[in-house]
C-alpha positions in Angstrom: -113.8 143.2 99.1 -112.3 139.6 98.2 -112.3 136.8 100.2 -108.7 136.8 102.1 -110.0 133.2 102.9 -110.1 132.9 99.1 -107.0 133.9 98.8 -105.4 132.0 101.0 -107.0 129.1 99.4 -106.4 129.8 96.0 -102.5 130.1 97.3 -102.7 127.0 98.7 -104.5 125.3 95.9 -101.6 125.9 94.2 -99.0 124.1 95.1 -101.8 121.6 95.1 -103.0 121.7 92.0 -102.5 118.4 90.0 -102.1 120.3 86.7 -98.7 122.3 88.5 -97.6 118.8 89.7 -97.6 117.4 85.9 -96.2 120.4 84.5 -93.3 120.0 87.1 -93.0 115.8 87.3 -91.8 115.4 83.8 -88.9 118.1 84.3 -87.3 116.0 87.2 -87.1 112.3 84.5 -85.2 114.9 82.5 -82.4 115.4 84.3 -81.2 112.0 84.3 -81.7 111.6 80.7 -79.8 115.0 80.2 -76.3 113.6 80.1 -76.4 113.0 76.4 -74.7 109.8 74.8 -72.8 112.0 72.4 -70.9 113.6 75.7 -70.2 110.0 77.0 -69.6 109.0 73.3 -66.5 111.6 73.2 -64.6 109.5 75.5 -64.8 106.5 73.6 -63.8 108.3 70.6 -60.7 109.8 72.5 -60.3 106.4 73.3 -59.2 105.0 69.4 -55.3 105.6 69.2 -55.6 102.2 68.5 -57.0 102.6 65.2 -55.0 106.1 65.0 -51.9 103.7 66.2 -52.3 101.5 62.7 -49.5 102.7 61.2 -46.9 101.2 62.9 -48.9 97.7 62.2 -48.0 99.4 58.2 -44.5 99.3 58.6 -44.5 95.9 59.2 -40.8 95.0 60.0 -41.5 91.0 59.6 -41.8 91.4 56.7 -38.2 92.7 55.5 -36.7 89.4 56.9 -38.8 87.0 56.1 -38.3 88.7 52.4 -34.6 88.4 53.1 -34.6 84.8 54.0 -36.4 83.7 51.2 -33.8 81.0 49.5 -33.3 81.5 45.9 -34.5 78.7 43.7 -31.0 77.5 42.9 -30.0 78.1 46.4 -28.9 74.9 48.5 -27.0 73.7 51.5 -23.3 74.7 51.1 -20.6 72.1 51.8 -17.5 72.2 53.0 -14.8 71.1 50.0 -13.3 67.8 49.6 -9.7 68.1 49.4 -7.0 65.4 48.2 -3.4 65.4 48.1 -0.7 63.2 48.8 0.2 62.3 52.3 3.7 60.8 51.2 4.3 64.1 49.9 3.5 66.0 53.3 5.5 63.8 55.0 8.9 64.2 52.9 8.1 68.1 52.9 8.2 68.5 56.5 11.1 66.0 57.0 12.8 68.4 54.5 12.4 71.3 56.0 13.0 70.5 59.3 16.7 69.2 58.0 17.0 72.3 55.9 16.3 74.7 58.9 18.6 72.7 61.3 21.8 73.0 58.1 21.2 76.9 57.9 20.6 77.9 61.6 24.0 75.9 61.8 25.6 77.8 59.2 24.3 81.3 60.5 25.2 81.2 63.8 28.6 78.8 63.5 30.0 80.2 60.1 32.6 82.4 59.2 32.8 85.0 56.2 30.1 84.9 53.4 28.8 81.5 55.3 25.6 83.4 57.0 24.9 85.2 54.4 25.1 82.4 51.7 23.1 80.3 53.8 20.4 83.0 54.6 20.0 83.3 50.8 19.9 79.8 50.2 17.2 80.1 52.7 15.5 82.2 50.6 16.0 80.2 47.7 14.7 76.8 48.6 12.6 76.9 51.8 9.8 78.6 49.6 10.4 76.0 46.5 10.2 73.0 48.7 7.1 74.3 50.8 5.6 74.8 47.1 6.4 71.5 45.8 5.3 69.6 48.7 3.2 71.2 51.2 1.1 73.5 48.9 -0.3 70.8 46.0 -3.7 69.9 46.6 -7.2 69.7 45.1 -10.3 71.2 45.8 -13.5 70.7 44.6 -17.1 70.9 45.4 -20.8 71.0 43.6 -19.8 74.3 41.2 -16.2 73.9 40.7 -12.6 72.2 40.8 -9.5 74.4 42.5 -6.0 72.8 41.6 -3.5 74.5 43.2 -0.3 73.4 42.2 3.3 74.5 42.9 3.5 77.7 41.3 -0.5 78.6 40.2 -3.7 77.7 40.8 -6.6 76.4 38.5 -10.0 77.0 39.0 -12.2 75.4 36.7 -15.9 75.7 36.8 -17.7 71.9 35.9 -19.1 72.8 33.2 -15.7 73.8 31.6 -13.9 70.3 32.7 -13.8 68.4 29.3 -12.1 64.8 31.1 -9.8 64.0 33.7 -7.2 61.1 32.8 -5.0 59.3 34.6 -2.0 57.7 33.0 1.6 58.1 34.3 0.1 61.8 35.5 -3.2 63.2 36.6 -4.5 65.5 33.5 -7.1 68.1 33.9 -8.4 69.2 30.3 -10.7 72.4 31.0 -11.4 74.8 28.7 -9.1 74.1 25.9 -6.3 73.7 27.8 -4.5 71.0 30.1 -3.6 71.5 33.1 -1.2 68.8 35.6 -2.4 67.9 38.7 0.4 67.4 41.0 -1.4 67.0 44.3 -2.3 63.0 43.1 0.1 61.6 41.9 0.4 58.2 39.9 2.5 55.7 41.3 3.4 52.6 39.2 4.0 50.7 42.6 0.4 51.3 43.9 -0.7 49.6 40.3 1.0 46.8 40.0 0.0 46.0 44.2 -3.6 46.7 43.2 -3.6 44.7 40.6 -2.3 42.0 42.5 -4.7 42.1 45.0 -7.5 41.8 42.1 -6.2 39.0 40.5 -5.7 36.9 44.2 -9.5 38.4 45.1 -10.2 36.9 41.3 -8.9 33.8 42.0 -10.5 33.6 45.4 -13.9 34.4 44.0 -15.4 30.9 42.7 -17.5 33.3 40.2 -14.7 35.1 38.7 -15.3 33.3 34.9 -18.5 34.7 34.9 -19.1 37.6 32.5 -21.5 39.8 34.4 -18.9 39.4 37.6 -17.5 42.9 36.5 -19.9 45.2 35.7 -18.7 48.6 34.1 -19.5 52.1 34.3 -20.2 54.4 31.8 -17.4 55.3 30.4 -15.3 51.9 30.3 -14.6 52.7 34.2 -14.7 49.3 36.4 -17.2 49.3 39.3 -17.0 49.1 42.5 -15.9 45.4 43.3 -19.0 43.4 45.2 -19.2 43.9 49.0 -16.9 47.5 48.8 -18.2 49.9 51.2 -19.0 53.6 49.2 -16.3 56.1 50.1 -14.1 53.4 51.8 -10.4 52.9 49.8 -10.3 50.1 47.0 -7.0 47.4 47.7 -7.9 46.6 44.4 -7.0 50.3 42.5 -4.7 52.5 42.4 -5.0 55.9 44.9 -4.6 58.2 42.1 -7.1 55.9 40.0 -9.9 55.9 42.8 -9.5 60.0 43.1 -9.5 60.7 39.4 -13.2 58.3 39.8 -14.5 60.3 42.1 -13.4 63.7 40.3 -15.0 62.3 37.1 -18.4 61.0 38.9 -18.8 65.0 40.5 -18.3 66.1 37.5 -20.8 64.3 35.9 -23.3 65.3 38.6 -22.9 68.6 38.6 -21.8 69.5 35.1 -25.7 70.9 34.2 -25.9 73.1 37.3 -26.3 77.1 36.4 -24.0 77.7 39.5 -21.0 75.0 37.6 -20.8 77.5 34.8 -18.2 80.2 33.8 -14.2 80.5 32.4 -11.4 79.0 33.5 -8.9 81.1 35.7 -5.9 81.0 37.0 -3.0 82.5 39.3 0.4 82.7 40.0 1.7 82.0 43.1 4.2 85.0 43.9 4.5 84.6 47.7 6.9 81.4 46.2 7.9 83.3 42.6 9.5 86.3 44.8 11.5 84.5 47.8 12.9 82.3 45.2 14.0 84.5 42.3 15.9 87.2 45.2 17.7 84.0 46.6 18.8 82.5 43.4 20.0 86.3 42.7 21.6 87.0 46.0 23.2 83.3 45.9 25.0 84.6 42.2 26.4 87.4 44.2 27.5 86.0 46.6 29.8 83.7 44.3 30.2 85.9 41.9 31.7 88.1 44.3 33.8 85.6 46.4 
């Protein structure tokens, strides 16, 4: 028979026993340790769209414009034109016109017959030529080019292309072969003769007038600006037409040797003043043809 005492102690030896408790201890450290680092790892790799997101960094759209507002080597700050022409002129053109309009609204509404339409055709005829001849003449010119635009065309001549610009009893442009007027300055025999005037009393004035190196020279033979004279500001002792034919020459010079001066000479008819006038002058023969 066994020992039921036995038994009962080898049951409760058991639970007891140290070697059960160590076989059993090191399980419960385990389970801590269990949650792996690759399953908490997974997270932080679900966690990269940033790096996944690079592409849009690729497309880079700063870097389009800043491509696009690269200046070109021969790029440079753009000015607005400088622009002569004869106030006298302006003034007689307006004072003309406004005398012309007054005689043919008069004769339009107050004449009898063929009047009106003699004096809508004359209209025609010389409102266009005297807005041409006195309004429209002026010069334009800038760091690549010249513009004349005179009565019935316009010039455009590249700098490089201007061969000389002379002023005797009228403004020449010589550009590409050919020469051109200019009638937005003209030369005025008056304005001379005053100038030189003035010169000779500032000459006399001036204790060192004998002295040779008083009246230094450009190149060119061109007199230079008189001692004192303020750049830009008008000379008493020249001419108008002379001190803008100067300046034309000196931006020439300049700017002759820039790549943006070069090209051909062109040039235009004005028909907005060609048309008006040749449909008057051939209504006007009708008319008196006919009468």
């Amino acid at each position: 028979m066994t020992d039921p005492a036995g038994e009962n102690g080898h049951s409760q030896d058991t639970p007891g026993n140290p070697d059960s408790d160590q076989s059993h201890q090191p399980a419960e450290p385990q389970q801590p340790a269990k949650p792996q680092p690759t399953t908490e790892a997974q997270p932080k790799g679900e966690a990269q769209p940033t790096a996944e997101a690079q592409p849009t960094a690729e497309v880079q759209p700063t870097d389009e414009p800043q491509s696009a507002e690269k200046p070109s080597p021969g790029d440079g700050p753009k000015y607005a034109d400088r622009v002569f022409r004869s106030m006298p002129s302006l003034l007689s053109g307006v004072l003309l016109l406004a005398v012309g309009a007054w005689l043919i609204v008069d004769a339009a509404v107050y004449g009898t017959g063929r009047t009106p339409w003699a004096a809508l055709a004359a209209a025609l005829l010389f409102v266009p030529l005297i807005a041409a001849y006195t309004l429209r003449p002026a010069v334009y010119a800038n760091e690549d080019r010249i513009k004349v635009r005179n009565p019935l065309r316009t010039i455009v001549a590249p700098w490089a292309t201007v061969e000389s610009l002379r002023s005797g009893y009228s403004v020449e442009l010589l550009a590409g072969g050919r020469k051109y007027q200019v009638w937005a300055v003209p030369v005025s025999l008056r304005q001379r003769k005053r100038a030189s005037r003035v010169a000779a009393r500032a000459a006399a004035e001036d204790p060192y007038a004998g002295r040779g190196d008083r009246t230094p020279t450009r190149p060119g033979g061109r007199p230079a600006a008189r001692r004192g004279a303020v750049a830009g500001a008008p000379d008493p002792t020249r001419a108008w037409s002379d001190q803008v034919v100067d300046t034309l020459r000196e931006t020439a010079e300049r700017h002759a040797s820039r790549p943006q001066a070069a090209g051909e000479v062109t040039t235009a008819w004005c028909w907005w003043v060609i048309a008006p006038a040749v449909v008057g002058l051939v209504a006007l023969i009708v008319l008196v043809a006919t009468g």
